[in-house]
Phi, psi and omega in degrees: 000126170291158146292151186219138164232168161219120183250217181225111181261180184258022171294351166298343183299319174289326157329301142343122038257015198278004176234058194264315211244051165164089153010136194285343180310338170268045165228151190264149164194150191052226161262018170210184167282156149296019172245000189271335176272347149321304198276348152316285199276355152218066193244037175254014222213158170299129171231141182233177170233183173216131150209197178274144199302332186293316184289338192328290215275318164287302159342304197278355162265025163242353200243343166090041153099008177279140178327125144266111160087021207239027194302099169303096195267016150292329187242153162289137169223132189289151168236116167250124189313093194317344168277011190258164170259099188291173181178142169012264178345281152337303173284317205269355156287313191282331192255042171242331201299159159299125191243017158303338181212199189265154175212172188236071222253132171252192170161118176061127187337026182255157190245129190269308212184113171233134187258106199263140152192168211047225175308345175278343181280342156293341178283340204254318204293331181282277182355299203275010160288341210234003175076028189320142163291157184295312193297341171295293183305308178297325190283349197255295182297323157348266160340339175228013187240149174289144201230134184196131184265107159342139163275310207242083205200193199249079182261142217252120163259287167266180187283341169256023133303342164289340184283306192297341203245351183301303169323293169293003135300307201296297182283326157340301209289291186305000179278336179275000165326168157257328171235157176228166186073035178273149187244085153312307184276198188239107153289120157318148163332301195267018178289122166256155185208124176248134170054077212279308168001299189269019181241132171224118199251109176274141165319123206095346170285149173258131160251150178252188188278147177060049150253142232218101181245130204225098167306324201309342164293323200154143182335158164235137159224143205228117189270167241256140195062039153268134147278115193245139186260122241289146181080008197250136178231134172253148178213125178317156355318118137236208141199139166226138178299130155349119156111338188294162162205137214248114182251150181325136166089339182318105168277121167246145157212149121097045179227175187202107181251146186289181137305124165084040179265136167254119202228127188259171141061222172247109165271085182239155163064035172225155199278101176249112206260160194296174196032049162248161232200104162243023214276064118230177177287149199136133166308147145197105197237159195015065173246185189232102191253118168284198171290190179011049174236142204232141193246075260232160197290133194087041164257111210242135158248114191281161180215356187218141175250183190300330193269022162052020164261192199289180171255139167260152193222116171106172185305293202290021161062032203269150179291089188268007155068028183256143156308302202220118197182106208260258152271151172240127225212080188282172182333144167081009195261159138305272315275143177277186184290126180086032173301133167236122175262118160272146186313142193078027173229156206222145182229136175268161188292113162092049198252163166179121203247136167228181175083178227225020162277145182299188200193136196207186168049214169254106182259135200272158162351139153071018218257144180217137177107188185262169177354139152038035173200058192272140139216153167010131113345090163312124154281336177296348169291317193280318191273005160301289156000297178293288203292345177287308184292339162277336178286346161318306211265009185062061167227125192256142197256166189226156153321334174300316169302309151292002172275324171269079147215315165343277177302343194252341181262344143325279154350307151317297178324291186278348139348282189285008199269000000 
């Protein structure tokens, strides 16, 4: 039996600000995180993860007791890159290779999967202290490992590769039902259903009268307590987490909503990561939500500009070869009420922003006020803040957690000097 790491590379940078506070294996796309479909496909096997060291202590209260920073260099192990979106496919290539010697799996110049043993796995135990680039790892491993280049695969670069990748996550995830199309909750009467076939209804859901669940596009999965409310129409590719609630009048499409999410108005092409709030009226399409972010009524996100070219995104202007692409919106963020986002714009993590000026480009971490007059975040403001919207949700936030809030907000800091 082999060891499984899942690691981290310094492809998180590009993430940002949705990996600030969180390894990339831990964003969702379709109905689940990417590391949950790790521990799917490989769970005959010791699974560990390696990230930055500062992110650990938080981490390890999401993953259910797995080794974190923690390499066994006794045994061969594979390591796989976290950013990848395993599948069938993916898993049953990697684990067919021969594990008599090292082997090396790319794709485009990235490192997909690499399988070690004996010294080289004390060299790699150093290497992934330092968050290594993929030319760093291939340059070092190349040599001693047999190398095969992936025709095909699924690597996470940027934060709207999670949008683009959402359908085709989305139908994985329902294949792995044994059965579909069960309808488990309680519909009201006047509940309309397309393609009910392609739907899966967890036990504990509520529909209220005249909602409109429409398959026909792609699965709809819908996990156990969710509530959705009369007037509302959801149409697949979709997901909604546990715990949700779907507010009257809600158009949802082409999403992947967390658990314990409030979801309002129109929702379209987004990413919604758990206990976040969008529960009014106001747009927000093909965006990125991180966690513990509350959207306040009226909060509009662009996603198309006027002149219909691609969107460029953030200060540094990257070409995202997208038609349509709205926010990227880390952990912790605010917005007050009647907030304009414009398409291609990054909100840093624990950021809060008001007044009824758009908001653009890249606004850094802990940024408090309105467009283009931010300033710093007070932390005790902000980690009061943080502990009250978790005592909502009956969650008690721990020290460890202000001591890295601590650190990132320092950081913030010397930044901006």
């Amino acid at each position: 039996m082999i060891n499984f790491c899942i690691f981290e590379d310094d492809g998180f940078h590009q993430l940002e600000p949705l990996t600030t506070i969180k390894p990339a294996y831990c964003l969702q796309t379709g109905a689940a995180r990417l590391i949950d479909r790790f521990i799917h496909y490989f769970n005959h096997g010791t699974i560990s993860l390696h990230c930055r060291d500062y992110l650990k202590y938080e981490l390890a209260k999401q993953v259910n007791g797995l080794a974190i920073n923690q390499i066994n260099t006794g045994s061969p192990c594979l390591f796989i890159n976290g950013r990848l979106l395993i599948n069938q496919d993916i898993s049953e290539l990697i684990l067919s290779e021969d594990t008599s010697q090292n082997f090396l799996f790319t794709y485009q110049g990235q490192v997909v999967a690499l399988f070690l043993r004996a010294e080289q796995l004390l060299k790699i135990k150093d290497i992934l202290n330092t968050v290594p680039t993929s030319d760093v790892l291939i340059r070092h491993f190349r040599t001693y490992c047999k190398t095969k280049e992936l025709e095909h695969c699924v690597l996470i670069n940027h934060p709207w590769d999670l949008i683009s990748a959402h359908a085709m996550a989305l139908d994985s995830d329902y294949q792995k039902y044994p059965r579909k199309g069960l309808i488990k909750g309680h519909l009201a009467s006047f509940t309309a259903l397309y393609n009910d076939a392609n739907m899966m209804i967890e036990s504990g859901v509520t529909c209220e009268d005249f909602v409109v669940l429409d398959a026909s596009k792609g699965p709809i999965i819908i996990e156990s307590d969710v509530c959705i409310k009369a007037h509302s129409r959801l149409e697949g590719p979709l997901f909604i987490g546990e715990g949700s609630t779907i507010q009257t009048g809600t158009a949802l499409s082409n999403a992947s909503i967390g658990k314990h999410c409030k979801v309002g108005g129109e929702v379209h092409s987004t990413i919604m990561h758990p206990y976040s709030n969008k529960g009014h009226a106001g747009f927000c399409g093909h965006s990125v939500i991180g966690e513990w972010v509350n959207m306040g009524a009226g909060t509009t996100i662009s996603n198309l500009k006027n002149t219909y070219s691609t969107i460029r995104i953030g200060t540094d202007k990257i070409d995202t070869g997208q038609q349509f692409c709205g926010a990227m919106i880390g952990d912790h963020v605010k917005l007050g009420i009647g907030t304009l986002i414009n398409c291609g714009s990054r909100v840093g993590f624990g950021s809060s922003l008001v007044g009824t000026t758009v908001h653009r480009g890249d606004i850094p971490s802990f940024s408090w006020g309105e467009a283009a007059a931010y300033e710093t975040q007070h932390l005790d403001k902000f980690l009061k803040t943080a502990e009250r919207m978790a005592a909502r949700r009956h969650i008690e936030l721990t020290d460890r957690f202000s001591e890295l809030i601590q650190l990132l907000h320092a950081t913030s800091r010397s930044k901006s000097r």
